[in-house]
C-alpha positions as CSV (number, residue, x, y, z in Angstrom):
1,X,6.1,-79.8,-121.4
2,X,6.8,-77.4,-118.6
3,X,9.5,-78.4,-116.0
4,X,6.8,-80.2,-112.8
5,X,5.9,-82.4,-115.8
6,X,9.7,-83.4,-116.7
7,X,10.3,-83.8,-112.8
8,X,7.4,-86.2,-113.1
9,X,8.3,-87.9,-116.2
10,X,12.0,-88.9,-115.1
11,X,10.5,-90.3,-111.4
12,X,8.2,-92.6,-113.8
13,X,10.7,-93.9,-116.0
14,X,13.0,-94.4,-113.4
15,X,10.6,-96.7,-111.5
16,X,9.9,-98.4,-114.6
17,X,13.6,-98.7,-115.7
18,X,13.9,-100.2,-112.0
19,X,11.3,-102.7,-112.3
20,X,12.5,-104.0,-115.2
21,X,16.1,-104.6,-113.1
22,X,14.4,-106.4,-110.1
23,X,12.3,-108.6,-112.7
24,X,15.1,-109.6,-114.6
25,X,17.3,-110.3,-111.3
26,X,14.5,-112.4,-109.8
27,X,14.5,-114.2,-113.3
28,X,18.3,-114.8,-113.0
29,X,18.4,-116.0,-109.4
30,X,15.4,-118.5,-110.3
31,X,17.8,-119.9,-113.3
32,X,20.6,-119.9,-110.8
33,X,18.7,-122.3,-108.4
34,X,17.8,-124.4,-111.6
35,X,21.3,-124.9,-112.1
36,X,20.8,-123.4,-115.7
37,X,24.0,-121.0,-115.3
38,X,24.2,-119.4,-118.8
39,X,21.1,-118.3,-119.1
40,X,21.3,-116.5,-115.8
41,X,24.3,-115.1,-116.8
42,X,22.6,-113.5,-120.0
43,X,20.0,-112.1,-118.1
44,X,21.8,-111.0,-115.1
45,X,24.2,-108.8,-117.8
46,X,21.3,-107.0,-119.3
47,X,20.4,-106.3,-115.6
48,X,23.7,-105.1,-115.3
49,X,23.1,-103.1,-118.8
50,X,19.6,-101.7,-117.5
51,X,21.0,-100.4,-114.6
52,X,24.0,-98.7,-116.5
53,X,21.0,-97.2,-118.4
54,X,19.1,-96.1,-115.0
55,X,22.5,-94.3,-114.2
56,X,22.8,-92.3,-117.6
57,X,19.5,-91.2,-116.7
58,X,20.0,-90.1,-113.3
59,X,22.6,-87.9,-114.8
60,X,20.3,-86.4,-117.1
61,X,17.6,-86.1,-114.2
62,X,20.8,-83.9,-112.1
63,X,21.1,-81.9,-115.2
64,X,17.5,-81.0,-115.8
65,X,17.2,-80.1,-112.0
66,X,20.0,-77.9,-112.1
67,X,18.4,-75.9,-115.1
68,X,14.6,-76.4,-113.8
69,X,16.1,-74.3,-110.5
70,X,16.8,-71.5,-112.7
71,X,13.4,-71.3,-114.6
72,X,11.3,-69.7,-111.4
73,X,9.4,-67.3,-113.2
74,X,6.2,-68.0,-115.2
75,X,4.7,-65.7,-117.9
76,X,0.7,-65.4,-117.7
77,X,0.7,-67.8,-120.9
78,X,2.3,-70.2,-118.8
79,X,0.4,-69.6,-116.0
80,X,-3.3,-69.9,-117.8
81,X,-1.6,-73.3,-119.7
82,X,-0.9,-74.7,-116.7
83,X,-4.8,-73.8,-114.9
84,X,-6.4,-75.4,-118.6
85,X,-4.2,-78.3,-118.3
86,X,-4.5,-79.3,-114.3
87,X,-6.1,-82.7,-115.1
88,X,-4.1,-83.4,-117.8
89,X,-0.7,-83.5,-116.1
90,X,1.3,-86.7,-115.0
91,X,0.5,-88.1,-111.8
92,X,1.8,-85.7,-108.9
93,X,2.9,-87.0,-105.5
94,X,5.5,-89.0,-106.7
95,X,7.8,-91.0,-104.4
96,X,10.7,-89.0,-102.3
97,X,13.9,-88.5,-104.2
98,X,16.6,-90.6,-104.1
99,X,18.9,-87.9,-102.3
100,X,16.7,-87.7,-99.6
101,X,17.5,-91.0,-98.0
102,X,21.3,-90.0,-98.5
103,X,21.8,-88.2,-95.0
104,X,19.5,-90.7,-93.0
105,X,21.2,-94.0,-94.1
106,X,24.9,-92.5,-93.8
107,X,23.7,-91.2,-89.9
108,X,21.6,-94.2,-89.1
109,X,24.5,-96.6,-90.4
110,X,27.0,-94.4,-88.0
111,X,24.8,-94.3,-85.3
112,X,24.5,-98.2,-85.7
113,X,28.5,-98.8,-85.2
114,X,29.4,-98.3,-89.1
115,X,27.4,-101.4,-90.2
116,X,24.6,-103.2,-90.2
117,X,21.9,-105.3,-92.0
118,X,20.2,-103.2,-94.6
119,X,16.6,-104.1,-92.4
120,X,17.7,-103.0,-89.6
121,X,19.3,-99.9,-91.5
122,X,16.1,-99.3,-93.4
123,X,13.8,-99.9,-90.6
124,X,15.5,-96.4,-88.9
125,X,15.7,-94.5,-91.9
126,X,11.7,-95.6,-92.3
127,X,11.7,-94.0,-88.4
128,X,13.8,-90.7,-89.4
129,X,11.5,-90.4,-92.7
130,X,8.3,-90.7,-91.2
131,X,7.0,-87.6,-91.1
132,X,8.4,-86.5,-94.7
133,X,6.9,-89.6,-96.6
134,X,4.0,-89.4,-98.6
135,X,0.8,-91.8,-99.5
136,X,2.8,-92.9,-102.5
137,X,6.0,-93.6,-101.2
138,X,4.1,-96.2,-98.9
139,X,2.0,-97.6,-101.9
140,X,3.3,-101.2,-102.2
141,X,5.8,-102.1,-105.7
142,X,3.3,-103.7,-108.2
143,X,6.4,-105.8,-108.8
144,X,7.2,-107.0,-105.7
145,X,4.3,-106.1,-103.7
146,X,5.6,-106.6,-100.2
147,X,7.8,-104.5,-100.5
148,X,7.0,-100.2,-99.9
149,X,7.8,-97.4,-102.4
150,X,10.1,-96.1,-100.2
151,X,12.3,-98.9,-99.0
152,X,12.9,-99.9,-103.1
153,X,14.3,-96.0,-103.3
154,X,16.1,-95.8,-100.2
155,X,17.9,-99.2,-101.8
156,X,18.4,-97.0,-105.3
157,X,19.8,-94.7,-102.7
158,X,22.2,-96.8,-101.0
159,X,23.2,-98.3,-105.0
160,X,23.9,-94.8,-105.7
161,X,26.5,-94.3,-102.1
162,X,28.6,-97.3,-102.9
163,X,28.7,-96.7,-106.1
164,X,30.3,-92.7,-104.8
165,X,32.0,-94.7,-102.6
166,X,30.5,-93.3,-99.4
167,X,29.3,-97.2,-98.8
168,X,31.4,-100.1,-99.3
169,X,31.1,-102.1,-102.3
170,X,33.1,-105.1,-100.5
171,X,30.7,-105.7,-97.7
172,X,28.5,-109.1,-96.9
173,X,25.7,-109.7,-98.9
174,X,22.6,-107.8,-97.0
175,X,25.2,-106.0,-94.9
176,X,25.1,-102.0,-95.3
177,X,28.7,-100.7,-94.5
178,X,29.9,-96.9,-94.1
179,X,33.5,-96.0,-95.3
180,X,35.5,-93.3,-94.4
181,X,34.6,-91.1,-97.1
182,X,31.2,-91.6,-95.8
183,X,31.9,-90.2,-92.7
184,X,33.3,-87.6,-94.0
185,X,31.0,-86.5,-96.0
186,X,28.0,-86.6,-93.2
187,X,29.1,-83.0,-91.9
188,X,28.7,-81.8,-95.7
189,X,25.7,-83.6,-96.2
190,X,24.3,-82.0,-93.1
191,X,25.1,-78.2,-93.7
192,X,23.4,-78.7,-97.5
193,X,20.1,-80.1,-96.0
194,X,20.5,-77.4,-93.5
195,X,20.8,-74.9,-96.5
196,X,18.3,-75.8,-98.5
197,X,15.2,-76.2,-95.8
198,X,14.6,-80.1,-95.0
199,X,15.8,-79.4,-91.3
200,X,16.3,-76.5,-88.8
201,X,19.7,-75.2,-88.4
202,X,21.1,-74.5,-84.7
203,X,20.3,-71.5,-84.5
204,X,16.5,-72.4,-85.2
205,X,17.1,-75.4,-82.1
206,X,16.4,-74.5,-78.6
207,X,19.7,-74.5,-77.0
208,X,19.0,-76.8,-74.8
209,X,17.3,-79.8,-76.8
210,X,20.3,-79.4,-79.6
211,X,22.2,-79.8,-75.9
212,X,20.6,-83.2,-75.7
213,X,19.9,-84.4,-78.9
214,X,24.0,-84.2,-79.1
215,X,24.4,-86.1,-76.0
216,X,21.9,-88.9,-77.1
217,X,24.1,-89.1,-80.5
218,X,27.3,-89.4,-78.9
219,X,26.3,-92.2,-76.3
220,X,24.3,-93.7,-79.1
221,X,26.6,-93.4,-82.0
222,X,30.0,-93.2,-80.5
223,X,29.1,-95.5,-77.5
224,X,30.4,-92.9,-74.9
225,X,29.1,-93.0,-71.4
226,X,27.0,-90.2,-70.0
227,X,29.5,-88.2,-68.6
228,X,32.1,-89.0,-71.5
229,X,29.1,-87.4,-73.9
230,X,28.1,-84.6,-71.7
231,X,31.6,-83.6,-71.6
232,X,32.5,-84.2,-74.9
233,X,29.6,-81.9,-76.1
234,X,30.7,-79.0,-73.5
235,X,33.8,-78.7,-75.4
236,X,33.1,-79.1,-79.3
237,X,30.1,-76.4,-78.1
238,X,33.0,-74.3,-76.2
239,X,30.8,-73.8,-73.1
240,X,32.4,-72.2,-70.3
241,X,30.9,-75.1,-67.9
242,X,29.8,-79.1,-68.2
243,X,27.3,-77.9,-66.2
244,X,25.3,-75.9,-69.0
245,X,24.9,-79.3,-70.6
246,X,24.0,-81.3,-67.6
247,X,21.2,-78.7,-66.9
248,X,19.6,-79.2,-70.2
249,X,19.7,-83.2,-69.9
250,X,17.8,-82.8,-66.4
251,X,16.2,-79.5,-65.4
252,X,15.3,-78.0,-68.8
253,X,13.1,-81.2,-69.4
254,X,12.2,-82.1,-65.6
255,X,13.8,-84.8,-65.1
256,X,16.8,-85.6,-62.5
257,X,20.3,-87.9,-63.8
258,X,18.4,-90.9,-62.7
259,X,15.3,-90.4,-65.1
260,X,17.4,-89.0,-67.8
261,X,20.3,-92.0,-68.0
262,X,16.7,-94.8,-67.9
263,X,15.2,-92.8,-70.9
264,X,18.6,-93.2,-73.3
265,X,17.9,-96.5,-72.9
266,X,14.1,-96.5,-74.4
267,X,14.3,-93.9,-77.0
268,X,10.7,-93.4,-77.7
269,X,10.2,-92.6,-73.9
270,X,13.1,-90.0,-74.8
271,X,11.6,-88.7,-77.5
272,X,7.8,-88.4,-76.4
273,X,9.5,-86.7,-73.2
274,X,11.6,-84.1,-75.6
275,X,8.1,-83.8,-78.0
276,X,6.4,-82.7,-74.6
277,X,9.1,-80.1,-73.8
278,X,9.1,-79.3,-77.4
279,X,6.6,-79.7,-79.2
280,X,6.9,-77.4,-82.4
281,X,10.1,-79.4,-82.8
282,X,8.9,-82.5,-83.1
283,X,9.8,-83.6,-86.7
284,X,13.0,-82.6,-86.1
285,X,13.6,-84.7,-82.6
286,X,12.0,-87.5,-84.5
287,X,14.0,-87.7,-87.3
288,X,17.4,-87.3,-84.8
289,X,16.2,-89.9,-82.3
290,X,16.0,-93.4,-84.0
């Protein structure tokens, strides 16, 4: 087996392994309501146990990645194996990892004042994602079939912060919380996505939209005014003038103070306005904008 097919193979029994869980919580929570509390204990424990499981495996997953990213050459053997075998591999296009959703929910959840319901939190990430999920990731669970590929991982996801402690374990049922080691960790989180490709860095940004984009996050996420923001950015960025900053939020996307303060307060006006500026950045004002 050659290592796309072991990437494969763990995303499958994963999703199995996770089925299983949700079948056996919806079977506990149904025995609940009947009043029938032992029984639901028992099965709520080998949940419990399956997910302990789903962990251990995760782990393994990690270590097999790590040693996958040093196999990058392939011999000519390996190479004719893999044309003789094309039809014969496990199912490609397999949902988005986990770690994907990782930046997204600790950003959106900061963006949304530190907390909020996991729908509201998922419904962003599902706006930051969009233009990196695939067909499968918006098949619907067999298991629980209105619910998308991709919100059941993002969930796995988030199971996967609190249990790193970047989420809080303590929070209200249906309630996604960041801690402070969650925020703490964004800027890290950030400079490895950065790293390894899944968005620009600066230096790839037009100054003057990565001028904006940080105004719109501090007003949004921070619940500065426009001024507070605009100066605020001037600084961390070491500009020599407010001014810099103030141009690129009026006159580098035509628009005057007016125009620009109405559009913070419909972002998809904001971010059609920024995709007509700029359009080869698109994914990227997209997945900053939610």
């Amino acid at each position: 087996m050659y290592e796309n097919e072991v990437s494969s193979a763990f995303e499958i029994l994963l999703e199995e392994i996770e089925t299983i869980i949700e079948k056996l919580n919806q079977e506990g929570s149904k025995l609940f309501s009947r009043s029938s509390h032992r029984e639901a204990r028992q099965l709520l424990d080998k949940a419990e146990s399956a997910n302990l499981f789903r962990t251990k495996i995760k782990e393994l997953q990690k270590e097999w990645l790590s040693l996958e990213s040093q196999i990058t050459r392939k011999t000519p053997a390996e190479l004719q194996h893999k044309r003789r075998n094309k039809n014969r591999r496990l199912q490609r296009g397999l949902r988005t990892s986990e770690d994907d959703f990782r930046l997204p929910i600790l950003d959106t959840l900061v963006c949304l004042g530190g907390k909020s319901s996991s729908n509201a939190v998922l419904d962003q990430v599902g706006k930051i994602m969009g233009a990196t999920l695939n067909k499968y990731d918006r098949e619907h669970l067999k298991s629980t079939p209105s619910l998308p590929r991709w919100r059941n991982t993002a969930q796995w996801s988030r199971n996967s912060l609190v249990n790193e402690g970047l989420l809080s374990k303590n929070s209200p049922k249906g309630i996604w919380e960041i801690t402070e080691a969650g925020r703490k960790a964004l800027p890290i989180l950030d400079k490895d996505i950065q790293q390894t490709g899944v968005l620009p860095s600066k230096k790839d940004i037009p100054a003057a939209l990565y001028y904006v984009l940080r105004v719109y996050k501090c007003i949004v996420g921070e619940a500065l005014s426009y001024n507070e923001a605009v100066t605020k950015v001037a600084k961390e960025e070491r500009l020599k003038s407010v001014h810099t900053v103030y141009d690129a939020c009026t006159r580098r996307i035509k628009l005057n103070t007016e125009h620009f303060r109405a559009l913070l307060e419909t972002p998809q006006m904001l971010t059609d306005q920024l995709i007509m500026q700029y359009p080869k950045q698109e994914t990227y004002i997209r997945s900053t904008i939610i």
